[in-house]
N, C-alpha and C positions, 0 to 999 in steps of 0.2 A: 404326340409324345415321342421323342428321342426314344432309339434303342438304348435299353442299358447297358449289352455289350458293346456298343460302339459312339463313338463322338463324330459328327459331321461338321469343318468348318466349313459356312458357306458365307460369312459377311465382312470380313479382312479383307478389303480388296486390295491394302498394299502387300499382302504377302503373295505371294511367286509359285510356281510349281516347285514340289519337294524334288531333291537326285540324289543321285545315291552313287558315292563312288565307293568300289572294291566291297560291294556288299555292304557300307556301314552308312545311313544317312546321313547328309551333313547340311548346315542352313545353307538354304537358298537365296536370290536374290531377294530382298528383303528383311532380311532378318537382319539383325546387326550384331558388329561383333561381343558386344558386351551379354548379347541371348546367345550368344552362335557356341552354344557348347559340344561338347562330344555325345556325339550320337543322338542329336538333332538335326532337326528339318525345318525347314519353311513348309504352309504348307498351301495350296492352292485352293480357292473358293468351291467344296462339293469332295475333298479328299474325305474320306471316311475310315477311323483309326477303330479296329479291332481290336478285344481284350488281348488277344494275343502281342501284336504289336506293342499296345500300351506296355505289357509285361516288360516284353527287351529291352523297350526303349528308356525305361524307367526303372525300372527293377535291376538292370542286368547296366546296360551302357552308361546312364546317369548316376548308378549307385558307383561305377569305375573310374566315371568323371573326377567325381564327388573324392574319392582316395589318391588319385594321381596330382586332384589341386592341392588337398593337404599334405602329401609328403613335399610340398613346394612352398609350404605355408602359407596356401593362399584358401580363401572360400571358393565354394564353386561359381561358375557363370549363372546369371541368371537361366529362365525357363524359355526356350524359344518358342513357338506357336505350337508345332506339333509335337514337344513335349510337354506343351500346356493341356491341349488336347490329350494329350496320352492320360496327363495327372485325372481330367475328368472322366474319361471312361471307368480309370480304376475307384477312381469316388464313389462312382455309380453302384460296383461290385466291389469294396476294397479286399484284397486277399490278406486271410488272418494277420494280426501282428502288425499290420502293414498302414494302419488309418491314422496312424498322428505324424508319418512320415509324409503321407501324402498329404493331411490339409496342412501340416506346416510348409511343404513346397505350393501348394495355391497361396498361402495368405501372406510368405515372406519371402519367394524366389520368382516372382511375376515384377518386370515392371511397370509403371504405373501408367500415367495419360493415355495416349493411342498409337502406343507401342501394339504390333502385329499382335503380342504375346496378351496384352492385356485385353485386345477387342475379342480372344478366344476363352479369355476368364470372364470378361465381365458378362459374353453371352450365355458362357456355361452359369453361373451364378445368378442371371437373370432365369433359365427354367427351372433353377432352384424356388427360386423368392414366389416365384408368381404360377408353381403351381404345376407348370407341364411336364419337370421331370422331379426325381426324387435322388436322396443320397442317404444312405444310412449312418453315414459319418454331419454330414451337411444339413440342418433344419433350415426351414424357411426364415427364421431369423437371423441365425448363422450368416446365410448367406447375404440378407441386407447386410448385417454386419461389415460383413467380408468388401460387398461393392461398396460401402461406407471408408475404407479403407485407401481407396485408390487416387484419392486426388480430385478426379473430376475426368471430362472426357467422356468414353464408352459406356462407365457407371451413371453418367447423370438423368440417361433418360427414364431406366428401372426405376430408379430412387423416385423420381417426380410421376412416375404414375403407379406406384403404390403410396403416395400421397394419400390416395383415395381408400385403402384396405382397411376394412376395418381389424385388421391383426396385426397387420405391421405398418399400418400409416405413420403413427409414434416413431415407431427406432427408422423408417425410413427421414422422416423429419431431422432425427437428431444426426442421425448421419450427411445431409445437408449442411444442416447446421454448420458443421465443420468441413465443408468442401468450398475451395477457393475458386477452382478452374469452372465455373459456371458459363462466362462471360451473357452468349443471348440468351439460355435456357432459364435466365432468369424472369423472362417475360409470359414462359409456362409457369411460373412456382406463382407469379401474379396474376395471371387471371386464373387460376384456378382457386386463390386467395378471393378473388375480387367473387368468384362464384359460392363465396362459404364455405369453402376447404379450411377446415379448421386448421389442421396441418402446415398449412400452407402459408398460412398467415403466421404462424410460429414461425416456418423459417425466415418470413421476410423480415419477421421483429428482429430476431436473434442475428440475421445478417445485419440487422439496420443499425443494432446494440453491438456491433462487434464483439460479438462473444466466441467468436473464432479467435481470436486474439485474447480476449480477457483472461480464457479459460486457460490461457498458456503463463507459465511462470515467470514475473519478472524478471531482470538480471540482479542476482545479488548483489547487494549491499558492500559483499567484503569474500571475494575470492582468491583461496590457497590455492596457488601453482608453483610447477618445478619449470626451472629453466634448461634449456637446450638452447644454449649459447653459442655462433656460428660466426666469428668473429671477421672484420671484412663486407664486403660486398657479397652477398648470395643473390644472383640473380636468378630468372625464370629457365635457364637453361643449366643450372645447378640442381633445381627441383625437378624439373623436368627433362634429361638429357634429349639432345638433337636425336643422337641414334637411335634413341627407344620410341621414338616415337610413331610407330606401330604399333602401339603400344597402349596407346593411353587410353581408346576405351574402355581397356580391361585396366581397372581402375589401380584393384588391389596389385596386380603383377606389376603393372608401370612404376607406385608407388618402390617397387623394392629396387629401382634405379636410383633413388634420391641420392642427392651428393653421393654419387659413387667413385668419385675423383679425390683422391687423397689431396688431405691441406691441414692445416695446420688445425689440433684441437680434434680432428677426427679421424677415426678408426672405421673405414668402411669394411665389409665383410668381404667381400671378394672384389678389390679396387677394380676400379675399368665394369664391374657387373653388377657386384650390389653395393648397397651405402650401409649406411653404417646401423642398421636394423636394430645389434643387439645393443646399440648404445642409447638407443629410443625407449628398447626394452627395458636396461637399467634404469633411464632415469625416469621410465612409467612406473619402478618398481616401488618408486617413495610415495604411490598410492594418493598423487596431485594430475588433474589434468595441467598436458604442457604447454608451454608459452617459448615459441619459436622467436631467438633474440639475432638479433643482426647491425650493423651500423649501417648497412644499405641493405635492403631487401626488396628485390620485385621487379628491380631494370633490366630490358629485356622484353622480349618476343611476348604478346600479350595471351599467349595460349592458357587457359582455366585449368588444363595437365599440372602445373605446377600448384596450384590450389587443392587441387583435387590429390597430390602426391603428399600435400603437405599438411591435409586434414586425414588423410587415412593412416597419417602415422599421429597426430594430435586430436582428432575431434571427435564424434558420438555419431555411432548408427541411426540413420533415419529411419525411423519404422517402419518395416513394411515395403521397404526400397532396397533390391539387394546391392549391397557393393557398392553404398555411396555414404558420405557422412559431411556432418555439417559441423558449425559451431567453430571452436579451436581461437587460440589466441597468437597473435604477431606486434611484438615490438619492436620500434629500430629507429633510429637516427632522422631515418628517410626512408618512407615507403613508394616507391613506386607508384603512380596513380590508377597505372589498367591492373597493378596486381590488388595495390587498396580498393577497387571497385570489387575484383571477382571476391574477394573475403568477403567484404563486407554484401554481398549478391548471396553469398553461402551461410551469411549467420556467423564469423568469427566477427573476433573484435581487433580491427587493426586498430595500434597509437602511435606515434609519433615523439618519442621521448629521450632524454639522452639515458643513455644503456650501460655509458661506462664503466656502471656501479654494482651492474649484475656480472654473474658468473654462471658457466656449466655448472648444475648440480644444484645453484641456490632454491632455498625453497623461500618464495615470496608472495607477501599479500598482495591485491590487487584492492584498488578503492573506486572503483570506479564512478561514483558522482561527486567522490571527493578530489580526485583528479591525483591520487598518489599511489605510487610503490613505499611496499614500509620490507625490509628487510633487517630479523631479529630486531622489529620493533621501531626500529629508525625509519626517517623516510629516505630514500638512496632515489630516488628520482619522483618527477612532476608533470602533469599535463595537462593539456587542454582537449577535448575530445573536436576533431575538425565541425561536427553536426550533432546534438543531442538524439537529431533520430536516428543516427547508429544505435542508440540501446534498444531501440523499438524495432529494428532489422533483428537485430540476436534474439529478442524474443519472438520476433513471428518466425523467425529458423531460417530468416535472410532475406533481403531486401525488395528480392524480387516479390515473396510471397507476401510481403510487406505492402507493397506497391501493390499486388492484382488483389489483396483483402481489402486496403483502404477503398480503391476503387468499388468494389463489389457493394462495400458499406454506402458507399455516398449515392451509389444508386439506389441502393432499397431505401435509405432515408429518404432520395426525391418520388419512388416513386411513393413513400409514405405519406408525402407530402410533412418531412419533418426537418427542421433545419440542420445543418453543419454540425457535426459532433466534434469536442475538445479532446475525446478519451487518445487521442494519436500523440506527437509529438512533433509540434511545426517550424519547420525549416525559420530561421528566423529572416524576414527579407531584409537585404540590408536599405539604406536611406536613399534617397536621391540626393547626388550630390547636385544635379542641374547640368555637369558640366554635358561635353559632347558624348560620344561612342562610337567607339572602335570598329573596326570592320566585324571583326567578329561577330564584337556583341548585336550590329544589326543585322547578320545573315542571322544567328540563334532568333535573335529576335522574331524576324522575318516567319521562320519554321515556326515559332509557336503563335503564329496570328498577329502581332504586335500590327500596330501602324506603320506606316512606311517612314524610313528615318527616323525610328525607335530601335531602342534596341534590349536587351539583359544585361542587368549591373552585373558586377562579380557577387559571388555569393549569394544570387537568387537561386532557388530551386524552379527548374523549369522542365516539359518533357515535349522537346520540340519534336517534330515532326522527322522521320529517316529517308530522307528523298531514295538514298539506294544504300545497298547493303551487300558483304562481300565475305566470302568466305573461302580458304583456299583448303587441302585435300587430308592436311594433317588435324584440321582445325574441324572439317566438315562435319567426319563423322559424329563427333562428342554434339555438334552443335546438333545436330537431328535427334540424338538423344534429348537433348533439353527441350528441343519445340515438342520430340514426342510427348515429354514431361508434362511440355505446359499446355498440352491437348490441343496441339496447331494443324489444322488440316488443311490450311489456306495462308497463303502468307498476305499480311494486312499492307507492308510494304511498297511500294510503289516499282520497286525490283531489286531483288535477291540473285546473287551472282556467285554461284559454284566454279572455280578452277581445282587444277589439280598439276598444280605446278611445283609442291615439294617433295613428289617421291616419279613423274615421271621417265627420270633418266634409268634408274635402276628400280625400277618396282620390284618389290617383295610379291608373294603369291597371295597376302592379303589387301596389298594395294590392287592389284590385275581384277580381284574381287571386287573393290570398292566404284572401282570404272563401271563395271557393271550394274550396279546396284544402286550410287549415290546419285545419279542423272535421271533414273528414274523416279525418286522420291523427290528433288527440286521439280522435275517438270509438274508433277501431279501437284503441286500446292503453288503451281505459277511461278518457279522460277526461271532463272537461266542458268547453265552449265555450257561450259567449253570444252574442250578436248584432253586430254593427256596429249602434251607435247604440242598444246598452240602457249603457253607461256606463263607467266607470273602473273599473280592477281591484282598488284595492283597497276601492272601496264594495262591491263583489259579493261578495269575498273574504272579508270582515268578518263579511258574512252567514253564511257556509261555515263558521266556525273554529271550534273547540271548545275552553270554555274549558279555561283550564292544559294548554292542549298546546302543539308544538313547528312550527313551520312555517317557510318560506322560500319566494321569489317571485320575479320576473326582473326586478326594479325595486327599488332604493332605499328606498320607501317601504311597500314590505311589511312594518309593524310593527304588529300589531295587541293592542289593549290588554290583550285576556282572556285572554293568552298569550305566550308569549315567541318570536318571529321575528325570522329570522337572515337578511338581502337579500342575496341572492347573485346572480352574472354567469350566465348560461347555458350554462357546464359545469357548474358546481355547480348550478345546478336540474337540468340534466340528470341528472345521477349521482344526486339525490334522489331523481327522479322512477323510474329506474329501479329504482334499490335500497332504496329506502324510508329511506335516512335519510343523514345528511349529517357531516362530518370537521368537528370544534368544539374549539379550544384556549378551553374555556371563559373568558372574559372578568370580568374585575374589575367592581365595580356601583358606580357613582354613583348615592346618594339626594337627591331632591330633594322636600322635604315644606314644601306650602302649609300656614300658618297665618290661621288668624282668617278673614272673612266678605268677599267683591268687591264692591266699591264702584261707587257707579254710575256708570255706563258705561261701565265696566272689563269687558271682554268676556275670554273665553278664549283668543283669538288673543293678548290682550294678556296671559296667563300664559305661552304659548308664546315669545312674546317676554322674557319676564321671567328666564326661566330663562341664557339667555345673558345679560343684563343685571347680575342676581345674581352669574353666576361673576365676569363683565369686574371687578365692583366688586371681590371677594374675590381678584383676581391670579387668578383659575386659566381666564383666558380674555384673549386679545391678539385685536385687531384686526389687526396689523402679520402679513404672512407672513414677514418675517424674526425666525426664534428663537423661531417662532409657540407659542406655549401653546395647550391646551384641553385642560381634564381628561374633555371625554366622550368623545375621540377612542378607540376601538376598544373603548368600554368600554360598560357594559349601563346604558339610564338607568332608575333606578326610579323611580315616582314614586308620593307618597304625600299624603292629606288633602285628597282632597276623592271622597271615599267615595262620594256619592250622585248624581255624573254619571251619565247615560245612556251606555252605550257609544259611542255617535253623539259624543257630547259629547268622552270621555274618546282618540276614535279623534283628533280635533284636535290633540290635545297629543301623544300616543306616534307621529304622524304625521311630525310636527316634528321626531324626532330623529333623524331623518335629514341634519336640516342642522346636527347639531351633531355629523356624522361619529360616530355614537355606531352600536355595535355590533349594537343592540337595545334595546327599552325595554318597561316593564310600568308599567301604572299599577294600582293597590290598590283594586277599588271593592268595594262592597258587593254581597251576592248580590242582593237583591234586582232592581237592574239587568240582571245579568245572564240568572236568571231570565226579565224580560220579554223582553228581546233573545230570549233562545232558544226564546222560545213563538212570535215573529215573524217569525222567520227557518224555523221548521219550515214555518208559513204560507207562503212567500215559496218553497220548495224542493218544497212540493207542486204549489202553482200554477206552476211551471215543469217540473214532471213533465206535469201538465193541458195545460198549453200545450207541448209536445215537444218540452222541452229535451231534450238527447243528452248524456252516457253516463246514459241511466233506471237502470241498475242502479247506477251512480256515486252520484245524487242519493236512490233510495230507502237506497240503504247509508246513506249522512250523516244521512237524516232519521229514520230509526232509531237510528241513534248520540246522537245530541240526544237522540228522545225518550225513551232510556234515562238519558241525563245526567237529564232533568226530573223522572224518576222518583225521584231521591233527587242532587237536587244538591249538591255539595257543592265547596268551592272553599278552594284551602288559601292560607295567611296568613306573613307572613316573621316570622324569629324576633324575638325584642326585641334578643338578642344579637348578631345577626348584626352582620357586617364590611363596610364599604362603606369605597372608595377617597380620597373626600370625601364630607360631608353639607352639602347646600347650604337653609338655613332659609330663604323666603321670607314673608314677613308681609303679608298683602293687605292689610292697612288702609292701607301703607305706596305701594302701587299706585294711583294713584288719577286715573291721566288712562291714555289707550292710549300705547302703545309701538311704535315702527314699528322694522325694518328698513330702513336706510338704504342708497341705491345706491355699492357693487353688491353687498354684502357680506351674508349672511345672518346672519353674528354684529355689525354695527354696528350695533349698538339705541341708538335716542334717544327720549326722550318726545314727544310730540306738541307738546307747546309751545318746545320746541329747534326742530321743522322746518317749524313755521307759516307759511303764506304763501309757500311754495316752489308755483310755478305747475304746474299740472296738466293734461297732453294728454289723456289716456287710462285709464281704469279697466277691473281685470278682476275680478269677482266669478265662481270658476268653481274647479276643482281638487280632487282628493283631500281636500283640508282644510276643504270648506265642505260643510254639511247643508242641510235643505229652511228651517231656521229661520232662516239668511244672506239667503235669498232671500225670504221674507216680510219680514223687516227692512227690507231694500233698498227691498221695494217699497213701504212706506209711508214711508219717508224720502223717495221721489222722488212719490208719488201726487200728480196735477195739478201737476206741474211739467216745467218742459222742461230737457234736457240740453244746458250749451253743450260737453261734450267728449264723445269716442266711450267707449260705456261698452259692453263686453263681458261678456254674462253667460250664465251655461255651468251648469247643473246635471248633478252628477255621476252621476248616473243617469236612464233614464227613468222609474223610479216618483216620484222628486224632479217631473221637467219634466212628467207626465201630471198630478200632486197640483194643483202649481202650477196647470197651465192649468183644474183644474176648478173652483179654488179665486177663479179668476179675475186671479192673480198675474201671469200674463204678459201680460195684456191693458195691466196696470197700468205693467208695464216697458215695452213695445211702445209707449205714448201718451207715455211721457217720453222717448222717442227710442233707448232700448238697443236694442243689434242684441242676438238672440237666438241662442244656437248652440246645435247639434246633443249633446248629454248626452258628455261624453268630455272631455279633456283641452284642446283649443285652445292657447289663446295658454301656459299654462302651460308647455308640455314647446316649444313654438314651430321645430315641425318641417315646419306646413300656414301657417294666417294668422297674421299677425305684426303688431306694434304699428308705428306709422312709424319710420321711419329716424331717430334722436337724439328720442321723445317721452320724456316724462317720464310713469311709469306708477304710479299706485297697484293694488295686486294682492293679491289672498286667495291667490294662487299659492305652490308650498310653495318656489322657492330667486329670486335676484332675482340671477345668474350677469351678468356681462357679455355681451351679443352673446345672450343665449338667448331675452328675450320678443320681439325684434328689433334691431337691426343697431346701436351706439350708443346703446341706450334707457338712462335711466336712473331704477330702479325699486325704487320703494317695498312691502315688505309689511307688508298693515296686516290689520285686521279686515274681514268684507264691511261691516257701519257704517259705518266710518270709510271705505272704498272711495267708499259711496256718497253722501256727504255731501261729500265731495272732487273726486267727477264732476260732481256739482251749482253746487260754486262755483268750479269750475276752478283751485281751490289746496288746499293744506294747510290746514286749518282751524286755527283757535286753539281752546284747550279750551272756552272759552266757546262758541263757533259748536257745536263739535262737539253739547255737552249739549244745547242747545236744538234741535236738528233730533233728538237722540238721548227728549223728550221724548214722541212720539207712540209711537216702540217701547216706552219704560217702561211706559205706559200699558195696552198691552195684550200685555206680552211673556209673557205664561200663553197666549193665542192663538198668538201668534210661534212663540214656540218649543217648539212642538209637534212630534215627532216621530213618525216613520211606526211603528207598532205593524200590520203586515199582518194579523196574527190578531184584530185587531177593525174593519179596513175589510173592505167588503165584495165590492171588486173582487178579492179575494185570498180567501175563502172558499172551500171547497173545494165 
């Protein structure tokens, strides 16, 4: 039996030794920041917390936590380990007065799955349940209770072996009953079934009857909501600010950045700091949950921060979870596809509707199976819901839990030996038309088992297979909360890839922390991590991927060309990563096939650009967000004819479609390319085995997977017949000056000779979207010349910045006055240094967002060329200027545009 005056944690083994600076504990490596409260600890496997301690730590530092978050109007953080341990010692003995303070911090300030914090609840509440230790606050039923409450995870083994009690077998049962995250321990609840366990057999009926589901309340009939109308484009960097984003696993704090950027219709509280709080407040005060309205909503960076900002000002406490909420409604014009997944992942009800009929302030019905808004009675708009089993997401409390209960049902029904249940809501498949398929749809295909040269129509529901999965450092953290969530202690994935390439240049003392801390918890569940300061994620990732297979990432821009990737928020990587593969209403394909030979000085950025320029001309693209058109929106871009790119080359373009809200994209090259790619990357995966990269079995798996692809490569082709949405024909001859992105809009393309002579502060040569042959360009365009604007240049990794500097490239940018940064993302994602306040920026940057590269900037994206030749005369160039500084790159662009082949340099030989 446990001492009463003290708590021993001895089975956390992700949590760390506790330290202690200036006298005050503070979490350790391990804990995360959403537990890491004031005057907590991590606390290490055999620490032992005395009454005394518990006192301070709970009574005195937590109760001053607890006062400092509310005069900030925020709840407190949750309970880290060894304030969770503190809470149980004081259970043991609670001091007068003091016992409903404490079991309300066990049963609603712990989080859930196998969080550090929960494997010191769910052990302390297992000597409850079963007997070893005692609480005079806590009965042994209580506490099943209590481990009934958490999900699944560290609770599920207590639960399944008091199955057997004859006093709490029952509420042990019933607390089953209602737990999702079982996944194997479902094969204990059956043979213990199969041995007579009466118990036991109840919960495999009631999982097999979904009554985890039943028991939850349909979606109304007919719901009253207030509108909070946000007229315009609100993207994911509106809900969720670049700067704050330090921020966002403390949920409620990051939340009070929302639209904190004055615009038109809002009133933020302290503009630049916070949004506009007390106007959420009034329009919560008409006693309707609210319905967040927009003509675009959700384009942008696919971070789940703006979900999660925009349900904790909209949506309902999940019980028993501190500091997270589900549910919440979003209507608009056009919803963004990776922001329509993270809702509807969390239980809100995204639609798709025209809005012009709503207002701030209106209070409006909802009908949702009637598919109408009635406003005073009228109908003022109409819809379709994209999938009926969205209403089956919002009542299991979001999609994901939707998705791990069906699952959990269909296994206790087989092993019940009982057929397929109707009680769900099924995807409707659509017909076979006969015709061909797409490349896409046969790599999807491919990932879920299909026959070879088969493929996924549009609009089937499928959950193929995640060949690799990738996560970058603003994204990382929130995503370990959710695997912790969904009780992941292994990743199911074939390989998971931590960088930490959006805060390396200027880390904060909570990023310096996270170095620490986040490469320890990838390597332990078999992933990979990289360095601070080797580069962006998806230069690394690119490396990793294998052609024709299926991936997803915790960033927007996860689209890699030799494959088909799906960017998802950080429950969906989570769930990827744990269970190997991801929930896909596969998506309709827009073709878009280059004709004819690029003209000179016609760069590939200026294809990237061309593509929304083509649609704008053929109507299937508007500038305007009201009534906004765009045919790539939620749909797969293919792209075709230009066969003999280099991956590096062709990762530019399917990079890009990300800003054209486009679902996913594939570009068609030729093997040969590919080929070299994967003889260079095996190189590139060795020499980080050599050099101790971690997970080593992670990275020899991949590099055996390759070398078996090389063995008999082969890469499959889309039919002639196959179906696309729209086919958009581009003619390069027709191309023949660059094409920029105009501020602030990613689809305003003008030619170069439309925006001439528009004066220039700032240039950023840097980003996901630029290779090492941007940066040689650059530096012979500025060789012996001085810079009269600040010119920012950023290579995406450091084998790019290492090439350069031996190559002698940086010396070359360094003597023209460019400031040089650290390989990683910078001014691009503009969360660390930022352009000045109202410059006017030329940028290789992948979106040109209002308020993202800083504060009133407004910003051009062009080619790094054109970047650099625009820093040099402090304006837009005319096409003439352009060609002639573009002569000395013609001249040796066979040099220039050389890319990195590691398996024939020899810093990278094994």
């Amino acid at each position: 039996m446990l001492n009463r005056r003290s708590f021993c944690i001895r089975s956390a083994a992700t949590v760390a030794a506790a330290v202690s600076i200036n006298g005050v504990a503070e979490a350790a490596p391990g804990a995360t920041q959403r537990n890491a409260a004031a005057g907590g600890s991590a606390a290490s496997p055999g620490l032992v917390i005395d009454e005394a301690t518990a006192r301070s730590t709970i009574l005195d530092a937590y109760r001053k936590h607890v006062a400092e978050r509310a005069a900030q109007g925020l709840p407190p953080l949750s309970l880290n380990p060894v304030q969770t341990a503190a809470v149980a010692v004081l259970l043991k003995n609670p001091p007068k007065g003091e016992e409903a303070f404490l079991l309300d911090l066990l049963s609603t300030r712990v989080p859930p799955g196998v969080d550090a914090a929960a494997k010191v609840k769910a052990d302390f509440l297992a000597t409850i349940a079963t007997g070893k230790d005692k609480s005079p606050v806590i009965t042994r039923q209580k506490a099943v209770e209590l481990l009934g409450t958490m999900q699944g995870g560290y609770n599920v083994k207590t639960l399944i072996a008091l199955l057997g009690d004859p006093t709490l077998g029952t509420a042990a049962a019933d607390c089953l009953k209602k737990t999702l995250l079982i996944f194997g321990a479902i094969k204990d609840v059956k043979a213990l079934a199969d041995k007579g366990n009466a118990n036991a057999k109840g919960v495999l009926k009631s999982w097999a009857e979904g009554e985890w589901f039943s028991a939850r309340a349909d979606v109304p009939k007919s719901i009253k909501l207030t509108v909070f109308k946000v007229g315009g484009e609100t993207n994911t960097g509106d809900l969720s600010p670049d700067p704050d984003a330090n921020t966002r696993t403390d949920i409620p704090l990051h939340a009070q950045a929302i639209l904190k950027f004055p615009r038109a219709g809002l009133t933020p509280d302290e503009p630049g700091k916070r949004g506009p709080l007390k106007q959420f407040e009034a329009m919560k005060a008409k006693g309707n949950p609210l319905v967040y309205v927009g003509d675009v909503v959700g384009p942008g960076s696919s971070r789940k921060s703006a979900t999660n900002s925009l349900l904790w000002m909209t949506g309902q406490d999940i019980p028993f979870v501190p500091n997270k909420r589900f549910g919440g409604f979003v209507f608009a014009g056009k919803i963004a596809p990776i922001f329509y997944n993270t809702m509807q992942d969390s239980g809100a009800l995204p639609i798709e509707m025209d809005v012009s009929k709503l207002e701030m302030g209106d209070v409006i019905e909802l009908l949702p199976f009637d598919g109408k808004v009635l406003k005073n009675g009228e109908v003022v708009a109409s819809f379709k819901l994209k999938t009926d089993v969205l209403l089956d997401s919002v009542r299991a409390g979001g999609r994901i839990p939707l998705i791990i209960g069906r699952n959990l049902t269909a296994e206790a029904r087989k092993m019940l030996g009982m057929s397929a249940t109707a009680m769900f809501r099924a995807p409707k498949q659509p017909a076979d038309t006969g015709k061909g398929y797409t490349l896409a749809q046969k790599i999807v295909g491919r990932a879920c088992g299909l026959p070879a040269g088969k493929g996924v129509r549009p609009g089937t529901y499928c959950e193929p297979v995640m060949d690799t999965i990738g996560s970058q450092d603003t994204i990382g953290p929130m995503t370990r909360d959710e695997q912790n969530d969904l009780a992941c202690l292994s990743f199911s994935a074939d390989l998971v890839l931590q960088t930490f390439c959006h805060t390396a240049a200027y880390p904060k003392p909570e990023d310096v922390k996270m170095y620490a801390e986040l490469p320890q918890y990838i390597y332990s569940r078999g992933g990979v991590a990289v360095r601070p300061g080797d580069g962006v994620l998806h230069s690394w990732l690119n490396r990793m991927a294998m052609p024709d297979s299926v991936g997803t990432g915790g960033d927007s821009h996860t689209r890699f060309p030799i494959g088909v990737y799906f960017p998802a928020g950080s429950g969906l990587c989570a769930l990827a990563s744990a269970t190997g593969v991801m929930p896909l209403d596969m998506p309709e394909s827009v073709l878009v096939r280059f004709k004819g030979e690029m003209q000179a000085g016609v760069t590939l950025r200026d294809l990237v650009n061309a593509i929304p320029y083509y649609a704008f001309r053929q109507g299937l693209l508007t500038v305007d967000k009201k009534g906004k058109k765009n045919i790539f929106s939620g749909r797969i871009l293919e792209i075709e004819g230009l066969p003999n790119l280099t991956v590096e080359q062709a990762f530019e373009i399917s990079d890009a479609s990300a800003e054209r809200s486009a679902e996913a994209c594939t570009v068609r090259l030729g093997k040969e390319p590919i080929v070299e790619y994967m003889q260079s990357n095996v190189a590139l995966l060795k020499w980080m085995v050599a050099n101790g990269y971690q997970d080593r079995n992670a990275l020899l798996r991949r590099i055996a997977k390759m070398e078996a692809w090389l063995k008999n490569p082969q890469i499959q082709e889309p039919d002639a017949n196959a179906e696309y949405a729209a086919v958009i024909e581009i003619n390069l001859a027709e191309v023949t000056e660059p094409l920029l992105a105009c501020p602030n809009d990613p689809d305003d393309i003008k030619p170069l000779s439309a925006v001439a002579g528009a004066k220039v502060d700032e240039g950023f040569i840097g980003s996901c979207q630029t290779n090492i042959g941007h940066f040689r360009a650059a530096a012979h365009i500025l060789k012996g010349k001085e810079l009269p604007t600040r010119l920012w240049v950023v290579p995406p990794t450091k084998m790019d910045a290492d090439t350069l500097n031996r190559e002698g490239y940086y010396a070359t940018l360094g003597e023209a006055g460019a400031r040089m940064e650290v390989p990683g993302c910078s001014l691009c994602f503009g969360n660390q240094a930022r352009a000045r306040k109202g410059a006017t920026v030329v940028s290789t940057s992948t979106r040109n967002f209002p308020n993202r590269m800083g504060t009133g900037t407004n910003v051009y994206l062009a080619s790094a060329e054109v970047t650099a030749v625009a820093s040099l005369l402090g304006k837009i160039p005319t096409k003439a200027e352009y060609l002639e500084h573009m002569k000395v790159v013609q001249q040796k662009a066979a040099d220039i545009y050389r890319y990195m082949n590691f398996h024939q340099m020899a810093e990278f030989k094994a």
